[in-house]
C-alpha positions as CSV (number, residue, x, y, z in Angstrom):
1,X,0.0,0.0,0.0
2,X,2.5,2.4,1.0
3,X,4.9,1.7,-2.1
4,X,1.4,2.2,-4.3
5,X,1.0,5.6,-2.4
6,X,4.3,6.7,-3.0
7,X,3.9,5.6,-7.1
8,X,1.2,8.0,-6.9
9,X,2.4,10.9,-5.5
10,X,5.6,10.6,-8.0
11,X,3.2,10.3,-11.1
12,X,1.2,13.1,-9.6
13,X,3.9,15.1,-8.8
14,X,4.9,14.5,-12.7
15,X,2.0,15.7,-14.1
16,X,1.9,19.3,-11.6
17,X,5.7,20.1,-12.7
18,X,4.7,19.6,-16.1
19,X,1.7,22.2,-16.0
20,X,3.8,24.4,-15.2
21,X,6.9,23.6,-17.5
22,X,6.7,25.7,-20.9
23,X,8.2,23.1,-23.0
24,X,6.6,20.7,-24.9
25,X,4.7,18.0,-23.6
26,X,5.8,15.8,-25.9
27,X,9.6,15.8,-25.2
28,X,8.9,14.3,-21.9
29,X,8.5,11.2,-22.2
30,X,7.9,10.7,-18.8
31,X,4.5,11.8,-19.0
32,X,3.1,9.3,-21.0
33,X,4.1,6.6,-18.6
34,X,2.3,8.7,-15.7
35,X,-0.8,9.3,-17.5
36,X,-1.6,5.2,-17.9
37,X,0.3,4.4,-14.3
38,X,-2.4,7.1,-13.0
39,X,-5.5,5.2,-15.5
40,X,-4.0,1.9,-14.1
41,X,-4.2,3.0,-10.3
42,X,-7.5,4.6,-10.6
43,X,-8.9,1.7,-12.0
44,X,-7.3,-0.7,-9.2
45,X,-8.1,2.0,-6.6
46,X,-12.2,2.2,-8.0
47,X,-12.1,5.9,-6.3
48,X,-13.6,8.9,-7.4
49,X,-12.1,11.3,-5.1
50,X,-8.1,9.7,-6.9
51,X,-10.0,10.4,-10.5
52,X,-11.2,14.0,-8.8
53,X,-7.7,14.4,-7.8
54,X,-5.6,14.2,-11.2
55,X,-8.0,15.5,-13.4
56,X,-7.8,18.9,-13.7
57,X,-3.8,18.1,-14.2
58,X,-4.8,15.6,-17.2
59,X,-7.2,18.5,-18.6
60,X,-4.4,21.1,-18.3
61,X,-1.7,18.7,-20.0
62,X,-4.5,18.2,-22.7
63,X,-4.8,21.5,-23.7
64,X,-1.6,22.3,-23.6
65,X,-0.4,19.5,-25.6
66,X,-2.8,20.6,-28.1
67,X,-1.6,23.8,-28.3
68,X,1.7,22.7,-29.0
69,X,1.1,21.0,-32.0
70,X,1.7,23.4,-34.8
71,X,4.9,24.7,-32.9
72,X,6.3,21.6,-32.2
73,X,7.6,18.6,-34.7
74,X,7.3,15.9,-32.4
75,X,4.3,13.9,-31.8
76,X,2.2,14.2,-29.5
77,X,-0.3,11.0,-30.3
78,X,0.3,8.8,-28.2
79,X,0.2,11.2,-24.8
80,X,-3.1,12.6,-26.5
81,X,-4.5,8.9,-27.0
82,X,-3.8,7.7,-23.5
83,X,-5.7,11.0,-22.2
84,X,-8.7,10.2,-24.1
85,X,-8.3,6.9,-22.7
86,X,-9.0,8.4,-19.0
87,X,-11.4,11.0,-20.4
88,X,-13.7,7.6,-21.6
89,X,-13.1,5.6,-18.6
90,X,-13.8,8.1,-16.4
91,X,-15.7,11.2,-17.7
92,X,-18.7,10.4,-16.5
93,X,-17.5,10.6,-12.6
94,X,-16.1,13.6,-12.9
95,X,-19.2,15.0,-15.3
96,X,-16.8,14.9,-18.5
97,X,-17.9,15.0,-22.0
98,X,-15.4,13.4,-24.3
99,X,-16.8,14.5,-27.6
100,X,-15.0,17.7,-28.2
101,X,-11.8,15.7,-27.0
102,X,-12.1,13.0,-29.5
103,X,-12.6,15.6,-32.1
104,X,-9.9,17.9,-31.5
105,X,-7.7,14.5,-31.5
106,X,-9.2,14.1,-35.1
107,X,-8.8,17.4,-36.3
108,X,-5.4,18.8,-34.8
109,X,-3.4,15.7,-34.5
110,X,-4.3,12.6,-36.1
111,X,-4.9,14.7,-39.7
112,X,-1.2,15.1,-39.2
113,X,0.3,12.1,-37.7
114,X,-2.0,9.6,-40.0
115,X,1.3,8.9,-41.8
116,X,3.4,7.6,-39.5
117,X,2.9,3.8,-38.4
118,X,3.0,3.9,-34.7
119,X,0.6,6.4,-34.3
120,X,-1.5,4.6,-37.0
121,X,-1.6,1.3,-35.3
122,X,-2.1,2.9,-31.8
123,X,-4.9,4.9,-33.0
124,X,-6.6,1.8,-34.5
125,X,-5.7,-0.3,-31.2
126,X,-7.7,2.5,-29.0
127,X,-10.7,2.6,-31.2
128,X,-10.9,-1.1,-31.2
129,X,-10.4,-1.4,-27.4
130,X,-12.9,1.3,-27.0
131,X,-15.6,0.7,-30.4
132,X,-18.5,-0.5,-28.1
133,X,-18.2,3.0,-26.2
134,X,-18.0,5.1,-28.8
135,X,-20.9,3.2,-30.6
136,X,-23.0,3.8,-27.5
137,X,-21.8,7.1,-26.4
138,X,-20.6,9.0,-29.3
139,X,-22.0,7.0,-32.6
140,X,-21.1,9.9,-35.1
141,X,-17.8,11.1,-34.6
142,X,-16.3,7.9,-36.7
143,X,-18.6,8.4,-38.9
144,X,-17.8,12.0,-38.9
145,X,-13.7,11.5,-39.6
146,X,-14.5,7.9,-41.8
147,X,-12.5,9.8,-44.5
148,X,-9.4,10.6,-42.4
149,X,-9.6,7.3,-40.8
150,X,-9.3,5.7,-44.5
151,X,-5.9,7.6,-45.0
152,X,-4.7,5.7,-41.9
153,X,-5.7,2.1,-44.3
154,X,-4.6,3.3,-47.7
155,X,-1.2,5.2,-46.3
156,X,-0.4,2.1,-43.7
157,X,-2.3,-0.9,-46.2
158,X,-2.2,-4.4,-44.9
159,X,0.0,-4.2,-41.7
160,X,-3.8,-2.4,-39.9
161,X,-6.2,-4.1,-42.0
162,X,-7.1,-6.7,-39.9
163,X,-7.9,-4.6,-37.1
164,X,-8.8,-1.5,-39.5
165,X,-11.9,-4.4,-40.4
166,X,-13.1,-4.7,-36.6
167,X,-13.5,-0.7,-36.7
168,X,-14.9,-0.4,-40.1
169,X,-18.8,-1.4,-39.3
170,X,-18.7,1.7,-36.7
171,X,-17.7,4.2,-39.9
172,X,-21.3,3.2,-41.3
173,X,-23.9,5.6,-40.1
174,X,-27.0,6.8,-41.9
175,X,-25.4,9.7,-42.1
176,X,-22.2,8.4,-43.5
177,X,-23.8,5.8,-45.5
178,X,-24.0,6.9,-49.0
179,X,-21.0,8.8,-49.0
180,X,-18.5,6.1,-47.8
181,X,-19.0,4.1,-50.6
182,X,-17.5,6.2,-53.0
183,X,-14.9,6.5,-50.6
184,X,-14.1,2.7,-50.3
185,X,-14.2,2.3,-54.2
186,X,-11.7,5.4,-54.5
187,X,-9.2,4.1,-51.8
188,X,-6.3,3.5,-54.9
189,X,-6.9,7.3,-55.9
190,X,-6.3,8.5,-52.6
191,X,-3.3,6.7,-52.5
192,X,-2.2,7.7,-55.7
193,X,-2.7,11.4,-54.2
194,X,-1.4,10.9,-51.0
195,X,2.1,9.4,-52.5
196,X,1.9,12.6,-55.0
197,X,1.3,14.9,-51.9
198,X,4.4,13.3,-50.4
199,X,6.9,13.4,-53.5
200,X,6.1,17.0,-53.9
201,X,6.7,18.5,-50.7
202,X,7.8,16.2,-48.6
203,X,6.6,13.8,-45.4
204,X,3.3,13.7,-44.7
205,X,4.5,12.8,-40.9
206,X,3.6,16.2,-39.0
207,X,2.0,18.1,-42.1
208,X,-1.3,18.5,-42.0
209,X,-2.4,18.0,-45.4
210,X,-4.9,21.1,-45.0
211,X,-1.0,23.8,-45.1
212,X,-0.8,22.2,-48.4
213,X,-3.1,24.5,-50.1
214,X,-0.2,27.0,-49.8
215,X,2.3,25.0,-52.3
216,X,2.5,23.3,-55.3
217,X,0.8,20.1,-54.4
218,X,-2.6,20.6,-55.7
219,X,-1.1,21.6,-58.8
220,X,0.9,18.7,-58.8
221,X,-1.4,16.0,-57.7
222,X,-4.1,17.2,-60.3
223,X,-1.4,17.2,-63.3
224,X,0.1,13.7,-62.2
225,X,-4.2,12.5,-62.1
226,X,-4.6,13.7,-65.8
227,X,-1.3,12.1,-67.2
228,X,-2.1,8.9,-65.7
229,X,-5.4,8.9,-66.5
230,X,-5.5,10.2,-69.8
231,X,-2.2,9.7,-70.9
232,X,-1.4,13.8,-71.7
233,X,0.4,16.9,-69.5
234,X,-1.3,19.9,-68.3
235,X,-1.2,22.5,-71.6
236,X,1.7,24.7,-71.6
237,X,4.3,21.9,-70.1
238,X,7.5,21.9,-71.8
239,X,8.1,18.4,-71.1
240,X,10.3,19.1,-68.0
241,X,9.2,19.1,-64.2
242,X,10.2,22.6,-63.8
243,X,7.7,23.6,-65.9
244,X,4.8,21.0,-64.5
245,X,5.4,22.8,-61.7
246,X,5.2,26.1,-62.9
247,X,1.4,25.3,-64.4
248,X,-1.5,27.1,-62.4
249,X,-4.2,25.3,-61.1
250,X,-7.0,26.0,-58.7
251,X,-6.5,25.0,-55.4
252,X,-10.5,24.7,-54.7
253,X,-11.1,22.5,-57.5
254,X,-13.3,19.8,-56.0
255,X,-11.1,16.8,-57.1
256,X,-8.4,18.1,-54.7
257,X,-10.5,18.6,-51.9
258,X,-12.4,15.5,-52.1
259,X,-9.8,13.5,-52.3
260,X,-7.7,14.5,-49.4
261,X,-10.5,16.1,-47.0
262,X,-10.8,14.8,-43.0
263,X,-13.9,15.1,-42.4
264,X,-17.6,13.6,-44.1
265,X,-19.2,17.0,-45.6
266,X,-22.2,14.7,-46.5
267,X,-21.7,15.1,-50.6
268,X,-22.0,11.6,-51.9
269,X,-20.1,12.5,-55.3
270,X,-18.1,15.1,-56.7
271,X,-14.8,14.8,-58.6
272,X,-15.7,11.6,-60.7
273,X,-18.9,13.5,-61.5
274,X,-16.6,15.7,-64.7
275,X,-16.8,14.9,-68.0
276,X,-13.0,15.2,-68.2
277,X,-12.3,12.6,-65.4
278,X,-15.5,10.3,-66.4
279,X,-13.8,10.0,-69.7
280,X,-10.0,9.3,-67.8
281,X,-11.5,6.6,-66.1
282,X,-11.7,4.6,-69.6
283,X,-7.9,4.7,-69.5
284,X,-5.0,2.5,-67.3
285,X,-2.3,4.3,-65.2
286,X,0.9,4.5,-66.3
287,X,4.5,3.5,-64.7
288,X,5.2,1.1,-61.9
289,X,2.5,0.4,-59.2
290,X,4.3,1.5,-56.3
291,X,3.7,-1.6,-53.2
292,X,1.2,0.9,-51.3
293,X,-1.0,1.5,-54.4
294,X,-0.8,-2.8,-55.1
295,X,-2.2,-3.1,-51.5
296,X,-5.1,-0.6,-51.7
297,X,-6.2,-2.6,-54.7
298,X,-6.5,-5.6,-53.0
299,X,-8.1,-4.2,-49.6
300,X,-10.7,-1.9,-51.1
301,X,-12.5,-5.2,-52.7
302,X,-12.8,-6.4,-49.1
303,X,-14.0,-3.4,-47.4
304,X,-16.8,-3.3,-49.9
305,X,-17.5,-6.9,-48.9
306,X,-18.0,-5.4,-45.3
307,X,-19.9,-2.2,-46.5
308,X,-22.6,-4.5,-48.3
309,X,-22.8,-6.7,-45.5
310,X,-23.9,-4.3,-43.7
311,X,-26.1,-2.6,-45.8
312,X,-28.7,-6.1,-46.4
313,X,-28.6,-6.4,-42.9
314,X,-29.0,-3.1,-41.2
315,X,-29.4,-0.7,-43.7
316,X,-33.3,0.8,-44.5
317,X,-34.4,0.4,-47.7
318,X,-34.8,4.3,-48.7
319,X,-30.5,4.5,-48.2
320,X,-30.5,1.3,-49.8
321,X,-33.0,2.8,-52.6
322,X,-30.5,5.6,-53.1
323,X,-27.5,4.0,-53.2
324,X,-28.1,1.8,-56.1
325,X,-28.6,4.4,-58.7
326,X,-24.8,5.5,-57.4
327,X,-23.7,1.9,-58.1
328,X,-25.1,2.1,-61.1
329,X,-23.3,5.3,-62.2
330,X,-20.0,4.4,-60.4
331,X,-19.8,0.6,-62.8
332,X,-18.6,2.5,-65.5
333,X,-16.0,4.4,-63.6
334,X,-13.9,2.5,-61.5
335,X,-10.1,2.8,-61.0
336,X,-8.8,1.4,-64.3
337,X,-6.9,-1.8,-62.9
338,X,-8.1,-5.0,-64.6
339,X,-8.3,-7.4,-61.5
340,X,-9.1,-4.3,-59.2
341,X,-11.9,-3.1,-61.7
342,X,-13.4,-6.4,-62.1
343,X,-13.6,-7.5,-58.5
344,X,-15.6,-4.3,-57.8
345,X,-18.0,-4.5,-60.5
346,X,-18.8,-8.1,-59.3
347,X,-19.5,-7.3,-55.8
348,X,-21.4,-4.1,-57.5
349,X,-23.6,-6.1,-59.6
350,X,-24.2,-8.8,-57.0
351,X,-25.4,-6.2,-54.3
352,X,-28.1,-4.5,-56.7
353,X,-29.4,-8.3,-57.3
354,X,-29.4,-8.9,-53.7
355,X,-31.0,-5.8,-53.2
356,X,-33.8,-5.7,-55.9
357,X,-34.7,-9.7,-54.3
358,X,-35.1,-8.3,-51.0
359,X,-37.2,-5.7,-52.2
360,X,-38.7,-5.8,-56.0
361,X,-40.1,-1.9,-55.5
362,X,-36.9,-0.8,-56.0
363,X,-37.1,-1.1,-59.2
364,X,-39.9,0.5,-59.9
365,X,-39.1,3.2,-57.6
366,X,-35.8,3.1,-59.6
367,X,-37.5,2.9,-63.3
368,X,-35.7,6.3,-64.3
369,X,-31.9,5.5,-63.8
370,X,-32.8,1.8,-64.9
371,X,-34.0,3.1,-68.3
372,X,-31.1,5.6,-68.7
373,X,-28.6,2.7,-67.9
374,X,-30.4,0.4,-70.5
375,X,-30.4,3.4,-73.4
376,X,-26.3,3.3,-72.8
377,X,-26.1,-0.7,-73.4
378,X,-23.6,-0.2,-76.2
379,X,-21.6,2.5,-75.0
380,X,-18.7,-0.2,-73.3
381,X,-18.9,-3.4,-72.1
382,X,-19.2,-2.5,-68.8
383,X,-22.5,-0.9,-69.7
384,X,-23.8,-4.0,-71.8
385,X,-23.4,-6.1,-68.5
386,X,-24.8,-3.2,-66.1
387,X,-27.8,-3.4,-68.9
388,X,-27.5,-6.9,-68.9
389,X,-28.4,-7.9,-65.2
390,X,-30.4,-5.4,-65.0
391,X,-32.9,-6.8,-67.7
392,X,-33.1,-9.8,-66.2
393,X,-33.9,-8.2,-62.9
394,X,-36.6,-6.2,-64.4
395,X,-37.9,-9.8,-66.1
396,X,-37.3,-11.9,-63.1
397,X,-39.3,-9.1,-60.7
398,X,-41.8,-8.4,-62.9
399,X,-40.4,-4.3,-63.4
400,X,-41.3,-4.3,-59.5
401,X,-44.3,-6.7,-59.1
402,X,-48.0,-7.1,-60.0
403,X,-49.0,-3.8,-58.1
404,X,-46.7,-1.4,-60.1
405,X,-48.3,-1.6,-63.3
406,X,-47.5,2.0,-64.7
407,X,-43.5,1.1,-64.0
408,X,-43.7,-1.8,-65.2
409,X,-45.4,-0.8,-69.0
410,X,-42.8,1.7,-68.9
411,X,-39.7,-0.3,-68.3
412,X,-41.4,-2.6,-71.3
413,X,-41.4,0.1,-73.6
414,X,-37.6,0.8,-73.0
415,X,-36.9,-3.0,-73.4
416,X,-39.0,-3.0,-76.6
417,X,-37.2,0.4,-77.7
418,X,-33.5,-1.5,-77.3
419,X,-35.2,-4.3,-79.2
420,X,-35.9,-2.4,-82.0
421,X,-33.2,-0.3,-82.5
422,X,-31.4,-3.8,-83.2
423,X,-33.4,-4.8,-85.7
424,X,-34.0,-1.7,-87.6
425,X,-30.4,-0.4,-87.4
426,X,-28.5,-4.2,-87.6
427,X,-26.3,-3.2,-84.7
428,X,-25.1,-6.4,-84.3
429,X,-23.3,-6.3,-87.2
430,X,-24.4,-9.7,-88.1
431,X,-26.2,-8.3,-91.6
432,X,-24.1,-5.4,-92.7
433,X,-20.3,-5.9,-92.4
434,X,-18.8,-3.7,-88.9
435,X,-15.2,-4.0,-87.3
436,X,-17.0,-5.1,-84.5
437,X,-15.3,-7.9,-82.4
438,X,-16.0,-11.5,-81.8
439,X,-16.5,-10.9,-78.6
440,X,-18.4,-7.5,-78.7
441,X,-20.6,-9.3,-81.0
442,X,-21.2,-12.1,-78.8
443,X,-22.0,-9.9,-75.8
444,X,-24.7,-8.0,-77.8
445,X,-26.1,-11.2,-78.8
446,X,-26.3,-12.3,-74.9
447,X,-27.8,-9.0,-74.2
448,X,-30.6,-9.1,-76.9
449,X,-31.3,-12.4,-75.7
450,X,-31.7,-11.4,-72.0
451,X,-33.6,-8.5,-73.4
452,X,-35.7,-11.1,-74.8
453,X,-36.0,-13.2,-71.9
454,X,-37.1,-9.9,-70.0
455,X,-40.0,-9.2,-72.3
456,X,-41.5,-12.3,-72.2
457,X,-41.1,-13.0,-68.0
458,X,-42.8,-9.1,-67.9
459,X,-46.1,-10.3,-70.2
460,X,-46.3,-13.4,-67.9
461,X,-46.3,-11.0,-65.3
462,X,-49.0,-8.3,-66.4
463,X,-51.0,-10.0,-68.7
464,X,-52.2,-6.9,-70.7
465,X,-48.3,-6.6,-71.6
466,X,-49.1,-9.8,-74.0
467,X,-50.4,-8.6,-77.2
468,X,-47.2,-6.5,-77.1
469,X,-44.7,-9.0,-76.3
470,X,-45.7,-11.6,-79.2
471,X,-45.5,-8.3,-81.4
472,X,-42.4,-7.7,-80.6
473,X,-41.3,-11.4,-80.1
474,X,-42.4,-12.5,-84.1
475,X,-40.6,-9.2,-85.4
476,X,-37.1,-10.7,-84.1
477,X,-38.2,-14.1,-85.1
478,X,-39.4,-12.9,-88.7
479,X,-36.0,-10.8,-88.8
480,X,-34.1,-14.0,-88.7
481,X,-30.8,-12.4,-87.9
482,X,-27.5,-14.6,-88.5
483,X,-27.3,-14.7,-84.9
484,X,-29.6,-18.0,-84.2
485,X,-29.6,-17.8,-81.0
486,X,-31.3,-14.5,-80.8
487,X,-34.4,-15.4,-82.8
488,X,-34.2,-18.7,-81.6
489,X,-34.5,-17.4,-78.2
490,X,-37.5,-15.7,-79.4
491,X,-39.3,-18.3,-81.3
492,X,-39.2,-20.1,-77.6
493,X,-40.5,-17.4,-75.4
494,X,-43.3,-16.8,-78.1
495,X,-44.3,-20.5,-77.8
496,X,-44.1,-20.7,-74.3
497,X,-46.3,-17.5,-74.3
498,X,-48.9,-18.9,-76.2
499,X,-49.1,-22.0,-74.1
500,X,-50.3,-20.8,-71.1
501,X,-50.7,-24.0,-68.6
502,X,-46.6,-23.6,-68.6
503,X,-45.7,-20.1,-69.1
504,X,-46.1,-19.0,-65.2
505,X,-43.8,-22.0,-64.3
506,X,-41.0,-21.9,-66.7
507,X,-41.7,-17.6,-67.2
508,X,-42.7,-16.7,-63.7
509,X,-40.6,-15.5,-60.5
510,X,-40.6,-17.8,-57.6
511,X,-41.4,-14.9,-55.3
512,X,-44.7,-14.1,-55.0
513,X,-45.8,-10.4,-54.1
514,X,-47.9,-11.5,-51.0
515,X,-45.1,-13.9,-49.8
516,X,-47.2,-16.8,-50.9
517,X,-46.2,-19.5,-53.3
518,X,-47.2,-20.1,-56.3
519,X,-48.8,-22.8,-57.4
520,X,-46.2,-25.7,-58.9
521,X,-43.4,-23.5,-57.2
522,X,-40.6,-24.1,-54.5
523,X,-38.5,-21.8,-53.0
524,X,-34.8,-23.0,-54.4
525,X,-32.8,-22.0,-50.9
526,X,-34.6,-25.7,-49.6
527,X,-32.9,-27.0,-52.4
528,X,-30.8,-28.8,-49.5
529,X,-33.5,-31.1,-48.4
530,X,-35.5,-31.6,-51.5
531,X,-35.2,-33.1,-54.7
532,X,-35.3,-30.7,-57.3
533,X,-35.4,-31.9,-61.3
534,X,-33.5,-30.9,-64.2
535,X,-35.3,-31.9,-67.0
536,X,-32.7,-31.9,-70.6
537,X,-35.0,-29.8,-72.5
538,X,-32.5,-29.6,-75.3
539,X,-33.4,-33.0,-76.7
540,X,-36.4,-31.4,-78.1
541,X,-35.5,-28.9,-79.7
542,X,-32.1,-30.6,-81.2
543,X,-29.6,-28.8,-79.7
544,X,-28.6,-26.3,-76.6
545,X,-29.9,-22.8,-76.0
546,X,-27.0,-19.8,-75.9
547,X,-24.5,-20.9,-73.7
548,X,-26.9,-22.3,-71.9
549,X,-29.9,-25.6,-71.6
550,X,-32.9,-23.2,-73.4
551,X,-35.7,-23.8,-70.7
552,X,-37.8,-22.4,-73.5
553,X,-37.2,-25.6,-75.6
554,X,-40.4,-27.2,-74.7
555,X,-42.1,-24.7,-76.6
556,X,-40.2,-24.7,-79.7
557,X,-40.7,-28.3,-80.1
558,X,-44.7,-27.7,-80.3
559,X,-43.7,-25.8,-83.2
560,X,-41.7,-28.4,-84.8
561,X,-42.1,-32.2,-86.1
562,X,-44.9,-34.8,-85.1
563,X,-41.9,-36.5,-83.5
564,X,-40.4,-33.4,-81.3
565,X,-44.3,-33.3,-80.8
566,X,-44.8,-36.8,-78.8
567,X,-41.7,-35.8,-76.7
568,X,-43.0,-32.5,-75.9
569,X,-46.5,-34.3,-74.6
570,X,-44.3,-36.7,-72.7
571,X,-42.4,-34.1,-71.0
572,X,-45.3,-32.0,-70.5
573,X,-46.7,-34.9,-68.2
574,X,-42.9,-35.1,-66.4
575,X,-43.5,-30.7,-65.9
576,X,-47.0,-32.3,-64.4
577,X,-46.0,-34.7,-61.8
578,X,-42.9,-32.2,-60.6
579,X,-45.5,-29.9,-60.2
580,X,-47.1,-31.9,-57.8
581,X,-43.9,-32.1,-56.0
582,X,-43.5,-28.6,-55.8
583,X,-41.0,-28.1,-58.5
584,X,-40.5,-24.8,-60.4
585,X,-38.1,-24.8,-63.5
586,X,-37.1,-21.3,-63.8
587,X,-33.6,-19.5,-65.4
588,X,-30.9,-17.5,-63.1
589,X,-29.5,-14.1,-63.9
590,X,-27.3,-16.1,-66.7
591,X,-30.1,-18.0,-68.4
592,X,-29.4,-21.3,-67.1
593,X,-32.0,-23.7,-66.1
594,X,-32.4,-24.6,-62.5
């Protein structure tokens, strides 16, 4: 007892001579050891007279060693961190609020210590130890500073991801929702900035990246974005860096500020929204991946995995609504690394799926970005499979279910519109000779037939869509493109359409909009514990559908020989007793039959 008393009046003693010493806090290291020996005793001790006792010394030595940051190099993170520590274990006995603490800490000295590692790891080691608290207590000041706290990942990469992952679900906040995202996908840009930043005018270890505005760094950071972007130099350079440097730019512009800003100012997007940088986005960067740019690449891909996690399970469904249009927009620009770019759009594409099954309004809620994003089908590839999965979402949710009849005539008319304009205009290139590429013309082919698929699943949805839908269907059969599968795929949907007995079951969604079942349906998660069929519907119609078994098969072969005839009957009576089983043949978001 006596040898704890006597630590305590030394540690005490410490913190007095330094409230009145005019040095910096930080060269003493001392302090920092009495700080947590104090935290440690008061925690043994349980006393609120011993917390009474040293606080107004740990306030003073706060303040002060906040003050001292802009005239002193040295850092004063850790002392800072392990006096928020007390201020959260014991504000609330001596009537404490740590808010304004954690954000000075944010503003004044992690925006200019985020660089350097130790502070980085202790910072992320205090908000794990402490996440549940701040949750609780103080749920938006993460949220608040989630763009800061992503300099610590992308400047520090794998060696805090681990942890950086435990502290990521408290950065999501309704109020930080939609905006994080574009932060997440951007994580290699910042990097790219950041190492620009650095190269330019020097550390980023004790520089606040806000004194920045007063050099050449924007300049420089915006010129090195358009050459590796776009391949070309800011107009007037001679070639040389002294005159890159020399070049003007405006410190304000948006792309700057965006990039490298602290705090959430709530605007979801900003610099990719330019023409200029829309169109960079089509290009690769230049030069060497440097090892901190190769990490980003592969962490941002799994803090999106996080991020979507989180958004099916806690999210509501109007920040859901309004993010997806955002996705949609953000497919098309993505940073332009091949693996990076494609792991994105997967997770991208997979989260609108997920989303428009959990809730079919959404899309027709969502009707006008859908139809702009199909009118852009054949602008890239990346747009033809955007356009793509989204037609078979329309199809497979009935354009938002049997109660939104008005979105769903409308999203037929835009699926009828990119129907046509293939016929009349032979952009396939299948009639009329193009340059267009195997491949180009084998994803417009996939396309058309999804847009296909999508017109007939809508008429076995709304049934006044019908008259329409074989209208449109005998045109591309009629038009007999060199494409088979295209108007074969039509010639099937139209026979399946006029049999009706079948349509709903091989046509229809398995969801029904009352959460019933319908009838000869089963839902396919059971698939587990019940049998489930897979009847070869190729043998009647002589071969397979595109890249695919055409579930629409059946029908073709009641427009063939007597022969495919007898087999259709037969199977027709197989469809009947799997009915009575509860199976439902049906196509996923590729076409293939389940």
């Amino acid at each position: 007892m006596a040898d704890r008393d006597r630590n305590w009046d030394f540690y005490l003693r410490t913190l007095s001579a330094s409230a009145r010493d005019s040095t910096s806090p930080a060269s003493d290291p001392s302090l920092l050891e009495s700080v947590k020996k104090l935290c440690e005793l008061c925690k043994a001790e349980k006393s609120d007279d011993l917390v009474a006792r040293i606080y107004s010394s740990i306030i003073k030595l706060f303040q002060r060693s906040v003050a001292s940051l802009s005239q002193s190099r040295s850092s004063h993170g850790l002392l800072l961190l392990a006096i928020l520590q007390f201020f959260l274990d014991f504000g609330e006995s001596v009537l404490h609020d740590a808010d304004p603490s954690l954000r000075t800490f944010f503003r004044s000295c992690l925006s200019r210590d985020f660089a350097d590692p130790v502070i980085a790891e202790a910072t992320i080691e205090f908000l794990l130890v402490n996440k549940k608290k701040l949750q609780t207590s103080f749920p938006t000041v993460l949220p608040q500073f989630f763009p800061l706290l992503l300099k610590l990942i992308a400047w520090n990469g794998e060696k805090i991801e681990k942890s950086f992952l435990k502290i990521f679900p408290a950065l999501v906040a309704p109020g930080s929702f939609l905006a994080l995202f574009p932060a997440i996908a951007d994580l290699p840009v910042l990097v790219v900035a950041l190492e620009k930043v650095e190269k330019s005018s020097g550390t980023l270890v004790g520089n606040s990246i806000a004194s920045i505005k007063n050099s050449t760094a924007p300049e420089m950071l915006l010129a090195l974005m358009d050459e590796a972007y776009t391949g070309s130099t800011i107009a007037g350079g001679e070639g040389d860096s002294e005159s890159e440097d020399s070049n003007t730019i405006d410190v304000a512009d948006p792309a700057f500020l965006d990039l490298l800003k602290d705090e959430n100012d709530f605007i979801t997007e900003r610099h990719w929204t330019s023409p200029a940088i829309a169109s960079a986005l089509q290009a690769a960067t230049s030069g060497v991946q440097s090892d901190r740019l190769k990490q980003s690449l592969k962490i941002a891909p799994r803090l999106l995995d996080v991020y979507f996690a989180i958004a099916l399970r806690d999210v509501n469904d109007s920040l859901i609504c309004a993010l997806i249009p955002m996705l949609m927009l953000r497919h098309a620009a993505i940073f332009p690394d091949k693996i990076f770019s494609y792991e994105v759009r997967k997770r991208l594409l997979e989260f609108m799926l997920a989303s428009f099954q959990r809730s079919p309004d959404f899309i027709s809620l969502l009707k006008k970005p859908i139809v702009d994003r199909l009118s852009e089908a054949y602008d890239s590839q990346e747009k033809t499979e955007l356009a793509l999965q989204l037609c078979w979402a329309i199809g497979e949710h009935g354009g938002g279910g049997e109660s939104h009849k008005d979105a769903a005539r409308e999203l037929f008319e835009s699926l009828e519109l990119l129907l046509y304009e293939n016929l009349s205009s032979s952009r396939l290139g299948l009639r009329q000779g193009t340059t267009s590429t195997g491949s180009e013309k084998a994803g417009q082919s996939r396309l058309l037939c999804f847009v296909i698929t999508a017109i007939a699943k809508l008429a076995t949805y709304h049934r006044e869509l019908l008259p329409r839908a074989r209208v449109s269907l005998a045109k591309v059969v009629r038009s007999r493109l060199s494409d088979a599968r295209v108007w074969t795929r039509a010639r099937d949907c139209l026979g399946l359409l006029n049999e009706p007995a079948i349509c709903m079951s091989v046509l229809g969604s398995s969801r029904h909009p009352r959460g019933e079942k319908y009838p000869g349906t089963v839902n396919w998660s059971d698939g587990g514990t019940k049998m489930i069929a897979h009847v070869p519907f190729y043998i009647l119609a002589g071969q397979a559908g595109f890249d695919c078994l055409s579930s629409s098969c059946y029908a073709a072969a009641l427009q063939t020989n007597t022969l495919a005839y007898l087999q259709a009957l037969l199977w027709a009576e197989v469809i009947s007793c799997c009915n009575l089983f509860g199976v439902h043949f049906a196509e996923d978001s590729f076409g293939t039959l389940k």
